[in-house]
C-alpha positions, 0 to 999 in steps of 0.5 A: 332201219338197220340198212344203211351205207358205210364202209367204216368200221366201229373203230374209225366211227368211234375215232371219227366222232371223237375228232369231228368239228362238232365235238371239238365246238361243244367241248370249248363250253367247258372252259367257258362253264367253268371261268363264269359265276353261273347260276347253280341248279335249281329244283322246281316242281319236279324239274331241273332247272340248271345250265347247259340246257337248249334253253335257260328255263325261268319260273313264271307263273304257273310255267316258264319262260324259256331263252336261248340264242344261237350264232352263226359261224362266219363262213356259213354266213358268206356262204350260205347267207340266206340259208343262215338267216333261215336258220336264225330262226328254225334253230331257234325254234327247235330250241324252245320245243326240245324244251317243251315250250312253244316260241313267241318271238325273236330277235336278230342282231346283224353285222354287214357291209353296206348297200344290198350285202344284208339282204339274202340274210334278212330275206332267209330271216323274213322267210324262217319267221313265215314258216314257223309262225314266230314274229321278229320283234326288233333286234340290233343291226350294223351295216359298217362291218367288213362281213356279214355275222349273225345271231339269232335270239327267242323266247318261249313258254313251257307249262311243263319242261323237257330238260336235259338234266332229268333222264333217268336210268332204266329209260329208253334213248329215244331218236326222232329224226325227220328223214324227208330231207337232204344235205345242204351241201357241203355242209352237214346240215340236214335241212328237211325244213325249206320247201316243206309245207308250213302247217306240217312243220309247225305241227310236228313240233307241237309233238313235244310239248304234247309229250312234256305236259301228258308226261309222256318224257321228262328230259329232251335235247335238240340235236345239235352240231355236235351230231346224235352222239355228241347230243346223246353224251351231252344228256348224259352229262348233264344227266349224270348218267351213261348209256349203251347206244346201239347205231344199228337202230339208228334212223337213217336216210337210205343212201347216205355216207353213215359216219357223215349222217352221225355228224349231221344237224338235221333241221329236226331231231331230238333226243328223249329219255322215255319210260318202258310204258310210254315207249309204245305211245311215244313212238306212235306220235311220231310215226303218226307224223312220218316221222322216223323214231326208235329207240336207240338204247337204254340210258344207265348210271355207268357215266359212260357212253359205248356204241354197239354196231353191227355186234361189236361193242366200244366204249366212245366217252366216259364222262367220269374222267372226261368232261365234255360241256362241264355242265354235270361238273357244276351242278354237282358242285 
């Protein structure tokens, strides 16, 4: 895994990151973390249960209900409307499973101008809800808006969680990516999801919550806009921990530009912090499935982020003095 296209120095990679869209939008939570009375972290049987997860986490019963929602930028909506509608669904999903848990339903809430302008939208959301087997169960909808805008919500159930606030130190950074895919252009979106068959991708996805309820991995996060590395610094955070993560080791698609792979939202990929005995197993599952899985570094108590490439080492963040979400800032509070 260690070929891969790029001409950018570990430098320009570590500058590139830190100035990307991506990071800029995930650091815009902290400002709202911070002026919300938010619920303050909660452990329960063994898990983490706080915010600035991919899911809120409630007991019930001898589990949890799981609850998220995603909403689209605008102009992914005008220009991609029935790839956006697809996505209300899939990003959703992959929620609920970097959770642990397994989706039972979503709903839609749809802004849009009269006449047929909604419909590549609703035909995507139609098609998601095919593909992953979630039924869409009502929603809201306004067709006298002056553009088309969407958000997509779900819930879940988990019996045990994969959280982001349980990685511990001395564990592996696990990347599990599916590379059987492309650029949505000209976004940086890696869609390995529309054209693949239905039963395959449902049942890659029930390799997480096969993980949390063998207790093969406690903590997980779905990559998300913010790329592999502002996924892995998100973890971190909410972990309270720091980590060393070596890009060599990275999965990559062979041909690609690299420092646009790192900014990419991969329609699966997610990150989980695994033990030294559970490594081999962990890897196995996704190997079984044609799924490209490595570890890509150790997880410490530093607080700090550095990137190792090609022998050379820097530092990317450290989240001691630099908050990126504000989530570990709340939970210590």
């Amino acid at each position: 895994m260690n070929a891969r296209d790029t001409s950018s120095s570990l430098a320009q990679i570590v500058q590139d990151l830190r100035a990307s869209r991506g990071i800029a939008h995930k650091r815009d939570i902290d400002a709202v973390v911070q002026a919300l009375p938010l619920a303050p972290a909660m452990q329960h049987q063994g898990h983490t249960l706080a915010v600035g997860d991919d899911c809120a986490a409630i007991p019930d019963g001898d589990g949890y209900l799981l609850f998220a929602i995603e909403g689209f930028i605008n102009e992914f909506v005008q220009q991609q409307p029935w790839f956006a509608g697809y996505c209300g669904v899939m990003v959703n999903v992959s929620d609920i499973y970097a959770m642990g848990g397994r989706p039972l339903a979503v709903v839609d809430a749809l802004w849009s101008r009269g006449g047929e302008a909604a419909q590549p939208i609703l035909a995507g959301l139609a098609e998601g809800a095919r593909v992953y087997g979630v039924p869409l169960v009502g929603g809201h909808s306004n067709r006298r808006n002056d553009r088309e805008q969407l958000s997509v919500s779900i819930i879940g159930r988990a019996r045990r969680l994969l959280t982001s606030f349980d990685a511990r130190s001395g564990e592996h950074l696990v990347a599990a990516i599916d590379l059987r895919g492309r650029f949505q252009e000209p976004y940086a979106y890696w869609n390995a999801s529309t054209g693949a068959p239905a039963e395959r991708l449902r049942a890659d996805l029930e390799l997480l919550p096969e993980l949390a309820e063998q207790g093969l991995a406690r903590a997980a996060k779905d990559i998300s806009m913010a790329g592999v590395i502002g996924t892995a610094l998100m973890l971190l955070e909410c972990s309270g921990k720091g980590a060393v993560i070596d890009l060599d080791a990275l999965p990559c698609p062979p041909g690609v530009d690299f420092t646009r792979w790192l900014t990419a939202f991969p329609s699966y990929g997610f990150l989980l912090s695994v033990a030294d005995d559970d490594l081999p197993e962990v890897l196995a599952r996704f190997a079984a499935r044609d799924i490209a899985a490595a570890s890509i570094g150790r997880i410490d108590d530093s607080g700090q982020l550095d990137l190792c490439m090609q022998g050379q080492r820097l530092p990317f963040w450290n989240l001691n003095d630099e908050a990126l979400i504000g989530c570990a800032l709340r939970r210590e509070a």
